[in-house]
Residue frames as a rotation matrix with the C-alpha (Angstrom) as fourth column:
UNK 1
0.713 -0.375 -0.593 -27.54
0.051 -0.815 0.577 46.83
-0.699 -0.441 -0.563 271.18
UNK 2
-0.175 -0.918 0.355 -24.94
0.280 0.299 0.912 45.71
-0.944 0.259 0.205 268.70
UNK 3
-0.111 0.170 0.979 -27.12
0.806 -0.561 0.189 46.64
0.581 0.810 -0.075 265.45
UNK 4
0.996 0.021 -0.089 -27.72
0.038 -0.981 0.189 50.10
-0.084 -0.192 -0.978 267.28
UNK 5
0.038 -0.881 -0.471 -23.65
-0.020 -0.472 0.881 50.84
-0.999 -0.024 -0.036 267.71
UNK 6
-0.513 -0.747 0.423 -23.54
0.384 0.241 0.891 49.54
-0.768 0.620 0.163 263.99
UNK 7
0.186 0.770 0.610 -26.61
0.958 -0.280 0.062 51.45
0.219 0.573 -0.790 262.36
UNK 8
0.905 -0.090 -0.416 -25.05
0.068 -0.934 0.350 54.43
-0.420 -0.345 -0.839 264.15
UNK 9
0.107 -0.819 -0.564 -21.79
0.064 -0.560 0.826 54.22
-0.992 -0.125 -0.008 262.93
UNK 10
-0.472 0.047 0.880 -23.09
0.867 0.207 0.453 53.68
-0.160 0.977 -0.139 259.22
UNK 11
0.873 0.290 0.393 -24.91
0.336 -0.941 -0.051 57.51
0.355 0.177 -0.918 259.46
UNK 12
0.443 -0.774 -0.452 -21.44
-0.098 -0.543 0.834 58.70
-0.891 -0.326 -0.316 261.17
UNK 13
-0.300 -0.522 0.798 -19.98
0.575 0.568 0.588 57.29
-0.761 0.636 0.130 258.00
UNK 14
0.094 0.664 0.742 -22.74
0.995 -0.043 -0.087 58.38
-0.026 0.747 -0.664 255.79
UNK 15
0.939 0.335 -0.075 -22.79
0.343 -0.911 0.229 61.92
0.008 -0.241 -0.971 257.25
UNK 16
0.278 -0.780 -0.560 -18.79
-0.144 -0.610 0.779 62.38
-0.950 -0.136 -0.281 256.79
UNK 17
-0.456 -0.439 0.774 -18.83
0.806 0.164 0.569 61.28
-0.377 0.883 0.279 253.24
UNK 18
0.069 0.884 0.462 -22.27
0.982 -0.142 0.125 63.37
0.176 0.445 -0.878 252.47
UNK 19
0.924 0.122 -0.363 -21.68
0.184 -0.972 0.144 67.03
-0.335 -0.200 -0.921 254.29
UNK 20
-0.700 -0.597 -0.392 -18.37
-0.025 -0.528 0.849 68.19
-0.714 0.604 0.355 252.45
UNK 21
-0.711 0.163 0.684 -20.15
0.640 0.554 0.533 67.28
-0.292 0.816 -0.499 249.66
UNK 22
0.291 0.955 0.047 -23.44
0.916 -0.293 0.273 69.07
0.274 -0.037 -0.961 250.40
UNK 23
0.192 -0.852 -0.487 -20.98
0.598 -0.292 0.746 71.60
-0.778 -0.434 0.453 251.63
UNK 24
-0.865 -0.493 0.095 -19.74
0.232 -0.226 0.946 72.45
-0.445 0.840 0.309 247.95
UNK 25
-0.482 0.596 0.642 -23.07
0.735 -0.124 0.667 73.01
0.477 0.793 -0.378 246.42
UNK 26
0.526 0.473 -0.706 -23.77
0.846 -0.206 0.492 75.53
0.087 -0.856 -0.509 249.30
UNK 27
-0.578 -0.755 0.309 -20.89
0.720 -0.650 -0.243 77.61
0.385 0.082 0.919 248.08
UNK 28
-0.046 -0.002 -0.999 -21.32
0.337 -0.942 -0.014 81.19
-0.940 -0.337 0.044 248.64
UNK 29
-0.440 -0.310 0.843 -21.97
0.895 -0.076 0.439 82.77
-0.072 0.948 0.311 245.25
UNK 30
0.682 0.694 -0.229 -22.71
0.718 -0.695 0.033 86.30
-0.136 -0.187 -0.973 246.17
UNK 31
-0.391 -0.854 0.344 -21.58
0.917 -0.395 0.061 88.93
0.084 0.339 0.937 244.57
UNK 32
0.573 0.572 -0.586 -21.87
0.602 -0.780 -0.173 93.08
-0.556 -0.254 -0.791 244.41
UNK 33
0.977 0.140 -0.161 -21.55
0.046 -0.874 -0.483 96.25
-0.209 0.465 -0.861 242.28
UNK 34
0.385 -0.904 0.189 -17.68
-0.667 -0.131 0.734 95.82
-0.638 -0.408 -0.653 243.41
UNK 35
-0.300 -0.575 0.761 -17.27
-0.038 0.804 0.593 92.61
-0.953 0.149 -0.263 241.99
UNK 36
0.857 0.406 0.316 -19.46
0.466 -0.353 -0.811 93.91
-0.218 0.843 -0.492 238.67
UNK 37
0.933 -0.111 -0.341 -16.90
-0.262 -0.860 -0.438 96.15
-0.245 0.498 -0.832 237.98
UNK 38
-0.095 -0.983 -0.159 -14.20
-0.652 -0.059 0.755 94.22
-0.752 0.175 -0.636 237.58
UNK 39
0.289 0.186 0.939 -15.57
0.566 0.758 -0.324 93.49
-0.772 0.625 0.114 234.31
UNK 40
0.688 0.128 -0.714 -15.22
-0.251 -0.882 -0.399 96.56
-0.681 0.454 -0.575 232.92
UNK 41
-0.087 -0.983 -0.163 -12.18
-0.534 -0.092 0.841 95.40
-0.841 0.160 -0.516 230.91
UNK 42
0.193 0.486 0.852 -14.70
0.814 0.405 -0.416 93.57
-0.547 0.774 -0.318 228.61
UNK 43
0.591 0.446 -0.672 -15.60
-0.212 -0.718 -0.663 97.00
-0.778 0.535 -0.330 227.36
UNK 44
-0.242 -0.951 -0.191 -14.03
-0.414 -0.077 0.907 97.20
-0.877 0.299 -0.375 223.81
UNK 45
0.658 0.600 -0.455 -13.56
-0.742 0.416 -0.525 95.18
-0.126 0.683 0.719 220.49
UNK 46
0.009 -0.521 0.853 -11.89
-0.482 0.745 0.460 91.82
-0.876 -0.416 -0.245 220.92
UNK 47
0.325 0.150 -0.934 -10.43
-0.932 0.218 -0.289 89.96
0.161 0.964 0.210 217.71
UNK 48
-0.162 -0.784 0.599 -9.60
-0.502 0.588 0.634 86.22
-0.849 -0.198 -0.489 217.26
UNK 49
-0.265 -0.316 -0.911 -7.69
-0.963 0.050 0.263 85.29
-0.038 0.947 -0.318 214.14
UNK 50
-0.131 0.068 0.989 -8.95
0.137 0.989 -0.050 81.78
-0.982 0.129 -0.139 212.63
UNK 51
-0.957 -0.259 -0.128 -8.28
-0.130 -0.009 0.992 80.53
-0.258 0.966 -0.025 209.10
UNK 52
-0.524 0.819 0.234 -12.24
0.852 0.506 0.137 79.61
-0.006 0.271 -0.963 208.88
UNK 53
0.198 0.451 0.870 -13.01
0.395 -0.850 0.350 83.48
0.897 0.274 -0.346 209.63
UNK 54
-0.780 -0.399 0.483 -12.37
-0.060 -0.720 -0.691 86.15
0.623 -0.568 0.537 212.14
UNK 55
-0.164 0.984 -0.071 -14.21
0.662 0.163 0.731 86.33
0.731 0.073 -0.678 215.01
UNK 56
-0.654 -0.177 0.736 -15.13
-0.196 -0.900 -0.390 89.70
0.731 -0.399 0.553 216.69
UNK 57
0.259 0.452 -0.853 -16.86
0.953 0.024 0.302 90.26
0.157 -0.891 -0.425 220.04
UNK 58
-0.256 0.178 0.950 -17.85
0.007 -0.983 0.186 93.97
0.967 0.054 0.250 220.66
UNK 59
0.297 0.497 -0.816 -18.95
0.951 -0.231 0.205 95.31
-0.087 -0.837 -0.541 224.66
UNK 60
-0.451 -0.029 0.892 -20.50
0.251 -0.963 0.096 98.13
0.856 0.268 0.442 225.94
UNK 61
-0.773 0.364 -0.520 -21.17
0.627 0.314 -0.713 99.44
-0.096 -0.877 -0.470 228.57
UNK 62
-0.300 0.867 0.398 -25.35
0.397 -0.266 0.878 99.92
0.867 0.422 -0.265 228.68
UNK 63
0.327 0.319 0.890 -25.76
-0.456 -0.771 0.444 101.23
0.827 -0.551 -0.107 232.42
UNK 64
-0.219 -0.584 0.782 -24.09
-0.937 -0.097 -0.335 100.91
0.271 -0.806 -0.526 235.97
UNK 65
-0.055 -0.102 0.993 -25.58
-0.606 0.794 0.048 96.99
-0.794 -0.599 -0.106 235.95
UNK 66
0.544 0.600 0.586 -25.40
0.089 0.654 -0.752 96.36
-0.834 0.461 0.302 232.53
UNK 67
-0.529 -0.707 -0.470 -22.96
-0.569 -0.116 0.814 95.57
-0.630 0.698 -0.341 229.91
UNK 68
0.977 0.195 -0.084 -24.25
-0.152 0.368 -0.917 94.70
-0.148 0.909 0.389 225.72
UNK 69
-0.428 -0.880 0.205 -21.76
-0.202 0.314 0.928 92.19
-0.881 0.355 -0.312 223.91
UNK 70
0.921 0.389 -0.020 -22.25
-0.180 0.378 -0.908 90.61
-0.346 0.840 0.418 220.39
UNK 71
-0.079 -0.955 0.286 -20.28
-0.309 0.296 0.904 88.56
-0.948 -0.017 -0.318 218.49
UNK 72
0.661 0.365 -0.656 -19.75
-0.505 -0.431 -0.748 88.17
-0.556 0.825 -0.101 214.99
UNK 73
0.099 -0.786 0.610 -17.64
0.569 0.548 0.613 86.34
-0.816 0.286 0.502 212.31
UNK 74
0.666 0.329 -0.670 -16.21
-0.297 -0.707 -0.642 88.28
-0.685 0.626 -0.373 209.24
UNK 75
-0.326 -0.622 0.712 -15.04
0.684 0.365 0.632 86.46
-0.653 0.693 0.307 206.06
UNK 76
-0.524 -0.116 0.844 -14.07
0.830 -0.295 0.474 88.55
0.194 0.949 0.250 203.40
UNK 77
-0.783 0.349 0.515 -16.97
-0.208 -0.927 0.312 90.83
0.587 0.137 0.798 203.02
UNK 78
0.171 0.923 -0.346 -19.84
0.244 0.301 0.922 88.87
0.955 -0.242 -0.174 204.97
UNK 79
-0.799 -0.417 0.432 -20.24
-0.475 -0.002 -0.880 89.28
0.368 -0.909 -0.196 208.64
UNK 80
0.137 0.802 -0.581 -22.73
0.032 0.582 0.812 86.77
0.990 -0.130 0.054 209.82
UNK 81
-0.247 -0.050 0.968 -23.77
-0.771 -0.594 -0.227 87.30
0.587 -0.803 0.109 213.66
UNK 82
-0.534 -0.017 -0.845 -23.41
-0.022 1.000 -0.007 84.77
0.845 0.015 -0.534 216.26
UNK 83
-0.043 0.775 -0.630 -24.81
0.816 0.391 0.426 85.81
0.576 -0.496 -0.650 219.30
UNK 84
0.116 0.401 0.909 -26.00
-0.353 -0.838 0.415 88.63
0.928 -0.369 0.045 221.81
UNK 85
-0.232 0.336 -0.913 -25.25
0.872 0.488 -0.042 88.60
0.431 -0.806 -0.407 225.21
UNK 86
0.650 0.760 0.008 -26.08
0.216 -0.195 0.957 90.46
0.728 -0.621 -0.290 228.25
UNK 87
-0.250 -0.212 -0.945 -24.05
0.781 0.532 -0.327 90.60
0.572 -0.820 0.033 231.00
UNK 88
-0.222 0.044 0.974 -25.51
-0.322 -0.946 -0.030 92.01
0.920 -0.321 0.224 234.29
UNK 89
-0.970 -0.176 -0.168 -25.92
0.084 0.406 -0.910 92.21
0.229 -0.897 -0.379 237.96
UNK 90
-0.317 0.947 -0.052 -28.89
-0.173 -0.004 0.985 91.56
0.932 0.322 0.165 239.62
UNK 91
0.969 0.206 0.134 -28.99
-0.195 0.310 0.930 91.45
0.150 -0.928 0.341 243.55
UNK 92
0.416 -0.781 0.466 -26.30
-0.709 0.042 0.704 89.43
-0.569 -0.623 -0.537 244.50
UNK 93
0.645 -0.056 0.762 -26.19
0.593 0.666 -0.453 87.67
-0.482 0.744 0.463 240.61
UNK 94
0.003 -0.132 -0.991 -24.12
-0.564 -0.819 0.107 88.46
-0.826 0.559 -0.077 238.43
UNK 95
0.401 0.437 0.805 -25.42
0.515 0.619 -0.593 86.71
-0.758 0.652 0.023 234.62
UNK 96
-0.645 -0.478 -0.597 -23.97
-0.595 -0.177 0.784 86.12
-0.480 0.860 -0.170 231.46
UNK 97
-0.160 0.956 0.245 -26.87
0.064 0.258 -0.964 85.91
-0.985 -0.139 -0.102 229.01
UNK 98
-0.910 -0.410 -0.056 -26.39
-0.044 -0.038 0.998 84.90
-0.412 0.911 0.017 225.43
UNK 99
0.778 0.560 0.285 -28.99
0.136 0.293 -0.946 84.46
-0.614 0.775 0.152 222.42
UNK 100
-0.736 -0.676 -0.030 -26.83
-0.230 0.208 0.951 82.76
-0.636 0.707 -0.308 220.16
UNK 101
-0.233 0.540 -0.809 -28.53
-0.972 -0.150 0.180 83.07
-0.025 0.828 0.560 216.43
UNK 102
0.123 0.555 -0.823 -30.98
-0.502 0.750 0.431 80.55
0.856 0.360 0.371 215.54
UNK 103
-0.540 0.184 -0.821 -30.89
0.654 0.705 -0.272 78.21
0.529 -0.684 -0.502 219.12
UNK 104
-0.649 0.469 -0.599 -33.26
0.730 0.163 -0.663 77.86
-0.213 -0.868 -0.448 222.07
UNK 105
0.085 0.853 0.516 -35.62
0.916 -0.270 0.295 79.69
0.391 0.447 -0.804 220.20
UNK 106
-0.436 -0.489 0.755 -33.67
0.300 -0.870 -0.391 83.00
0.848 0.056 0.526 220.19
UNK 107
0.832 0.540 -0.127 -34.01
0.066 0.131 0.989 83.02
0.550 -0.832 0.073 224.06
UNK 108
0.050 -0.895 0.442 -31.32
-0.843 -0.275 -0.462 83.93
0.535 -0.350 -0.769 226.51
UNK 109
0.730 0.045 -0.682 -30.05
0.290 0.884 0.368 80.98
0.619 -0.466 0.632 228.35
UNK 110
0.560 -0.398 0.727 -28.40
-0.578 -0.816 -0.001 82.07
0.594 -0.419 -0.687 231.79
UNK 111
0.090 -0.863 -0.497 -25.44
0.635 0.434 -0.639 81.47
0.768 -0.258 0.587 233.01
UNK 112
0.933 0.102 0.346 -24.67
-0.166 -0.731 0.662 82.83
0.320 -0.674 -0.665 236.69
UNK 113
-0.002 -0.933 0.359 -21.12
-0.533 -0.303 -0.790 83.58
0.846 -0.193 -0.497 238.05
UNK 114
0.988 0.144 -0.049 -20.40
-0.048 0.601 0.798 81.28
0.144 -0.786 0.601 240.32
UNK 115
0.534 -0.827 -0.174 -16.44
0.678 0.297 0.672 82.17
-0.504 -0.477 0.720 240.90
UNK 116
0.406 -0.863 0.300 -13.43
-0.393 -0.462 -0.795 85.25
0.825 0.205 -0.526 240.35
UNK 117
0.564 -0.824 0.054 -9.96
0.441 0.355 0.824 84.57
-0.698 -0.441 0.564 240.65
UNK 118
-0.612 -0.720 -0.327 -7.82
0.487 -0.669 0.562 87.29
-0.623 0.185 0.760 240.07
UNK 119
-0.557 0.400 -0.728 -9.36
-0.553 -0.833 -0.035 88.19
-0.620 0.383 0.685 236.50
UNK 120
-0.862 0.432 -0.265 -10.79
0.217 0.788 0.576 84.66
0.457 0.439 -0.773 235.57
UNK 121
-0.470 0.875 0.113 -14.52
-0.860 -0.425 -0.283 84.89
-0.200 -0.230 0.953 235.62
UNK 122
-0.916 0.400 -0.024 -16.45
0.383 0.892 0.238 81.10
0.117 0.209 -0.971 235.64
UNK 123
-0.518 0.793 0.321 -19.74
-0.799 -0.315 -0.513 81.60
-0.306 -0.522 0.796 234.99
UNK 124
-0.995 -0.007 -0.096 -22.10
-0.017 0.994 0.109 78.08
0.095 0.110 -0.989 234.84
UNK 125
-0.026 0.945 -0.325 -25.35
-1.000 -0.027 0.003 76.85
-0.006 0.325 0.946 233.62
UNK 126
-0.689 -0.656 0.308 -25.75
-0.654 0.746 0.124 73.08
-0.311 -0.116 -0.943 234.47
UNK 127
0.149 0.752 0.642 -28.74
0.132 0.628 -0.767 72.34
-0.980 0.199 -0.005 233.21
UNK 128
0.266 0.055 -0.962 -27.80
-0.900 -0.345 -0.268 73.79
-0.346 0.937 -0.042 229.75
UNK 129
0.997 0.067 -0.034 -27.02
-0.066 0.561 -0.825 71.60
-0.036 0.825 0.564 226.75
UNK 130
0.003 -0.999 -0.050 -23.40
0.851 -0.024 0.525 72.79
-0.526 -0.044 0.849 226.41
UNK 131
-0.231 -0.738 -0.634 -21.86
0.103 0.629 -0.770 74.71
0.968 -0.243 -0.070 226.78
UNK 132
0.084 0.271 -0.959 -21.84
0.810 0.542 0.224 74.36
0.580 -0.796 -0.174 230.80
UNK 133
0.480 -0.290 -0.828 -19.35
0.610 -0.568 0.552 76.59
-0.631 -0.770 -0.096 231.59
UNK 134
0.810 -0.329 0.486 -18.32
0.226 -0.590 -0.775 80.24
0.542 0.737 -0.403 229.91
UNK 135
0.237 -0.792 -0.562 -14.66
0.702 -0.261 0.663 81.42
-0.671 -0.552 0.495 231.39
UNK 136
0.766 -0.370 0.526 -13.18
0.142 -0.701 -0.699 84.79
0.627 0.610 -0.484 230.74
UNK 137
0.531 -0.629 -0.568 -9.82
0.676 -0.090 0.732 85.22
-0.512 -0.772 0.377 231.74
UNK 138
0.964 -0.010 0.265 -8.42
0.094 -0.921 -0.377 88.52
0.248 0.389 -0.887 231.13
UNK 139
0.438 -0.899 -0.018 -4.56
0.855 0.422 -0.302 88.11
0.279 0.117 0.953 230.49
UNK 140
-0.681 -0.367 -0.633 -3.66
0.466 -0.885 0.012 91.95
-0.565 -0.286 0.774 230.30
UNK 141
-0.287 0.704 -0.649 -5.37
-0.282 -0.710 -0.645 95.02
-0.916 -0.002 0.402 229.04
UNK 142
0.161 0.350 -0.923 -5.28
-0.984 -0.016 -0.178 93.70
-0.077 0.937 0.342 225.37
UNK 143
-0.607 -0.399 -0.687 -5.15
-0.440 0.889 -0.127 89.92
0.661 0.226 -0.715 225.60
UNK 144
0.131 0.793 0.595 -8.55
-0.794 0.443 -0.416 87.93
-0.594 -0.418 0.687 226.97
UNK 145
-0.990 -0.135 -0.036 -8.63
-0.132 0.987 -0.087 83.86
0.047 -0.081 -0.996 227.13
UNK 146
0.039 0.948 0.315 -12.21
-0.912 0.162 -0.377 82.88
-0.409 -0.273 0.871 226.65
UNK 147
-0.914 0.221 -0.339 -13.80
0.012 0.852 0.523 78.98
0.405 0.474 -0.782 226.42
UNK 148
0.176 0.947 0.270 -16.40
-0.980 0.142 0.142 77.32
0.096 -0.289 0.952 226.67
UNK 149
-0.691 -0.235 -0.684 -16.82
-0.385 0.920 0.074 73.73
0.611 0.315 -0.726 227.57
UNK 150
0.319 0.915 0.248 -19.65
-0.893 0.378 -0.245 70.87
-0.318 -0.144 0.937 228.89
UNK 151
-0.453 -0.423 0.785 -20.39
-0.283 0.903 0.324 67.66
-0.846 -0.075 -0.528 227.43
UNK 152
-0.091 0.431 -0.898 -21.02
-0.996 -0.018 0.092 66.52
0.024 0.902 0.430 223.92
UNK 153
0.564 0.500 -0.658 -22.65
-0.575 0.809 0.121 63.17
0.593 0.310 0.743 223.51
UNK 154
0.905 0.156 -0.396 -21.11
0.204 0.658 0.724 62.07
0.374 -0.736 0.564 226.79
UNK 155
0.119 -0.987 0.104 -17.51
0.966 0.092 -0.240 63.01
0.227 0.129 0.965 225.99
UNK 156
0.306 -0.055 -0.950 -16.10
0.435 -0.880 0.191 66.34
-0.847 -0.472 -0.245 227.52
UNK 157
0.399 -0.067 0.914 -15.61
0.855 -0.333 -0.398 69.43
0.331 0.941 -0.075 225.10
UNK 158
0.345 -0.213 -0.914 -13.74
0.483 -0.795 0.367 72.55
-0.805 -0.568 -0.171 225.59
UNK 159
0.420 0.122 0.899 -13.74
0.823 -0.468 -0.321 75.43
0.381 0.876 -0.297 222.47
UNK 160
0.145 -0.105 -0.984 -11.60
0.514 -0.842 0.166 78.33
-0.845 -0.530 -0.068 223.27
UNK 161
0.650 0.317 0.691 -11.22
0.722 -0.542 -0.430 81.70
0.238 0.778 -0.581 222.04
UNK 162
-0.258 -0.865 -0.430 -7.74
0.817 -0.433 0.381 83.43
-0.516 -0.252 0.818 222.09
UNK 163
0.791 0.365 0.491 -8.87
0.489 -0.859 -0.150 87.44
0.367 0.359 -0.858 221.45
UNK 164
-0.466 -0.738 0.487 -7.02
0.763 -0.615 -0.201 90.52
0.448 0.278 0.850 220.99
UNK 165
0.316 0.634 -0.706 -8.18
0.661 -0.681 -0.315 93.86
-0.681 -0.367 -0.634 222.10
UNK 166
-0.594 -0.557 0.580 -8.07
0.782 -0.567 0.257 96.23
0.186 0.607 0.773 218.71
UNK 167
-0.347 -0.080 0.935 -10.17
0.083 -0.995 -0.054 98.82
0.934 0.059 0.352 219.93
């Protein structure tokens, strides 16, 4: 009787460490048309100044679930293109889809929203390489906080992008 009370309270244990947990990966991550549109503030051309080159980031909006970015770097006269995304809803998804030049064999690699707050957007791809997670956090109408960050050879990495709105 005594290993039963003590094989039971080791699953009572087991089961209050284990269901918050399991809990959190259950989130809710459903979203709708509503929560699509408060992207719309992408729309635009978005500059951030770096001494290594400029880098631009264009959106449009392509139809009522679908918004076309690209990004770009211009030194001097070159403009050399970094990547294409996507971003759209799908059901109750909403996906940020890049093809960044030359990787993953110019393939989109998706990233699904998985959290707004206020005007911060997290969207997250854990199986990717890196980065993990894209964040856009729209400051005011002309001022947007993007990073990226993951893990690079074990060690955490975070790359942001401070952007203007000039048109």
């Amino acid at each position: 009787m005594r290993a039963y009370h003590a094989l039971f309270q080791l699953k009572k244990r087991l089961l209050i460490v284990l269901l918050p947990l399991c809990c959190g990966f259950l989130q809710d991550t459903s979203f709708n048309q509503k929560d699509f549109e408060k992207l719309k503030p992408i729309v635009g051309t978005w500059l951030n100044k770096r001494e290594r080159g400029d880098i631009y980031e264009t959106w449009m909006r392509k139809s009522e679930k679908e918004f076309a970015g690209m990004s770009y770097t211009l030194t001097n006269a070159d403009t050399t293109p970094l990547e294409k995304v996507r971003l759209y809803i799908q059901g109750t998804e909403i996906v940020y889809a890049p093809v960044a030049a030359g990787q993953n064999g110019d393939k989109e690699v998706l990233f699904k929203l998985k959290s707004i707050k206020g005007n911060r957007f997290v969207f997250e791809n854990l199986h990717h390489d890196f980065p993990k997670r894209i964040v856009y956090d729209f400051k005011s109408g002309d001022l947007l906080f993007a990073y990226i960050e993951g893990e690079v050879n074990t060690k955490s990495r975070r790359v942001d992008y401070p952007y203007k709105r000039i048109h």
